[in-house]
C-alpha positions as CSV (number, residue, x, y, z in Angstrom):
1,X,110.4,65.6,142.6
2,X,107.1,65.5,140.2
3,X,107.6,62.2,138.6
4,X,110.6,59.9,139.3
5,X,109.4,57.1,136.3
6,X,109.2,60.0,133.7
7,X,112.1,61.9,134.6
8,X,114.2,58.2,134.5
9,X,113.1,57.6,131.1
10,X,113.6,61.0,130.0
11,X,117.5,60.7,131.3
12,X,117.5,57.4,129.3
13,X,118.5,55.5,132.1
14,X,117.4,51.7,133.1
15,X,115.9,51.1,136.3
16,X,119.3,48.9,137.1
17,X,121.3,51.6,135.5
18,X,119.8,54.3,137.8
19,X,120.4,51.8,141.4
20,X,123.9,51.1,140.2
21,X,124.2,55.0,139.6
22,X,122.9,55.4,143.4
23,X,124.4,52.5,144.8
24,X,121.3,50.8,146.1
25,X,119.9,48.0,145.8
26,X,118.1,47.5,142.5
27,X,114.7,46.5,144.4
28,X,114.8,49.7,146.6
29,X,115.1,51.4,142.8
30,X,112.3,49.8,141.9
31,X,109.8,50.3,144.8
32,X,110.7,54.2,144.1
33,X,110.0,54.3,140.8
34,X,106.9,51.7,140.2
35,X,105.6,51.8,143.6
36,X,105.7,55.5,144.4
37,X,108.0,53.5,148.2
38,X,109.3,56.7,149.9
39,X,113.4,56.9,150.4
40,X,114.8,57.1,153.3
41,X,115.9,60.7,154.8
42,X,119.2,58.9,153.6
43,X,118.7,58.0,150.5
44,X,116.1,61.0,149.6
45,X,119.0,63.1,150.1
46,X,121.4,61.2,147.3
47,X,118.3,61.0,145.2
48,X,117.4,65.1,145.6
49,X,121.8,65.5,145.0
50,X,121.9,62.9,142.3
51,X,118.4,64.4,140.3
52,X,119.6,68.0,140.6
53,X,122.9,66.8,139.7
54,X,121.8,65.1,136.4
55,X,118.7,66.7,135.6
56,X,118.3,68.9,131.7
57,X,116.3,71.3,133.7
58,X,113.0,73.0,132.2
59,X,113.0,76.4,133.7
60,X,109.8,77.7,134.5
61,X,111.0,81.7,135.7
62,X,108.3,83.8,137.2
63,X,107.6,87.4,135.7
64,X,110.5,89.8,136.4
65,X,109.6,92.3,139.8
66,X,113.2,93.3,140.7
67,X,116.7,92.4,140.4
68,X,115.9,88.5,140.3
69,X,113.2,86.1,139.0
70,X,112.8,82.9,140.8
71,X,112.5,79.8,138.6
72,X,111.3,76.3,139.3
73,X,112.6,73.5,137.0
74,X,109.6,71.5,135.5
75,X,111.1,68.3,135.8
76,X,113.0,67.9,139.3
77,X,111.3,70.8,141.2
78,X,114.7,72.5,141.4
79,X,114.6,76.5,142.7
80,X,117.4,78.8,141.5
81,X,117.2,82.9,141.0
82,X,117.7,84.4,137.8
83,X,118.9,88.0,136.9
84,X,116.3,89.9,135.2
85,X,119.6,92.0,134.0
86,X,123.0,92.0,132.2
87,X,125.7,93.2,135.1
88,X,126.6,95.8,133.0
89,X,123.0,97.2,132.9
90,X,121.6,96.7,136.3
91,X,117.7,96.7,137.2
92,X,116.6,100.1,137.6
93,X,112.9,100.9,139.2
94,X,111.4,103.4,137.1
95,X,109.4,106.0,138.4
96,X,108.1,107.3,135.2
97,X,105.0,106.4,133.7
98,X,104.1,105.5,130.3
């Protein structure tokens, strides 16, 4: 996760809002987000399921080479592939040259 302070404000969520969202303890909230405190394995995976969850991802796709593009959301550091196609016209490698 790039920055857990921005990406809190940007959700418009409180630092109490976002604990009571998580279901931990408001202080533990706070040592994440002020302190840059590391999460438990525990509670970095509700934080990682929560974020990706609740995130307005900023796709950041890589330059089409094939069937799928792989994209990196700006703001949670989300991964997911994207078609570089419509299904009804499929990726075709070319072997003519222009």
């Amino acid at each position: 996760m790039n920055c857990l302070k921005s990406w809190v404000g940007e959700q418009g969520l409180t630092v109490r809002d976002f604990a009571l969202e998580l279901n931990v303890p408001l202080k533990t909230a706070q040592d994440w987000i002020y302190r840059g405190v590391a999460p438990s394995p525990q509670n970095r995976d509700k934080l990682t399921d929560y974020v990706f969850t609740h995130c307005a991802h900023h796709w950041v796709i890589a330059v089409p080479d094939g069937p799928v593009s792989e994209g990196v959301c700006q703001r949670c550091g989300n991964q997911k592939q994207f078609q570089n196609s419509l299904p009804d016209r499929p990726w075709r490698v070319s072997s003519k040259v222009v």
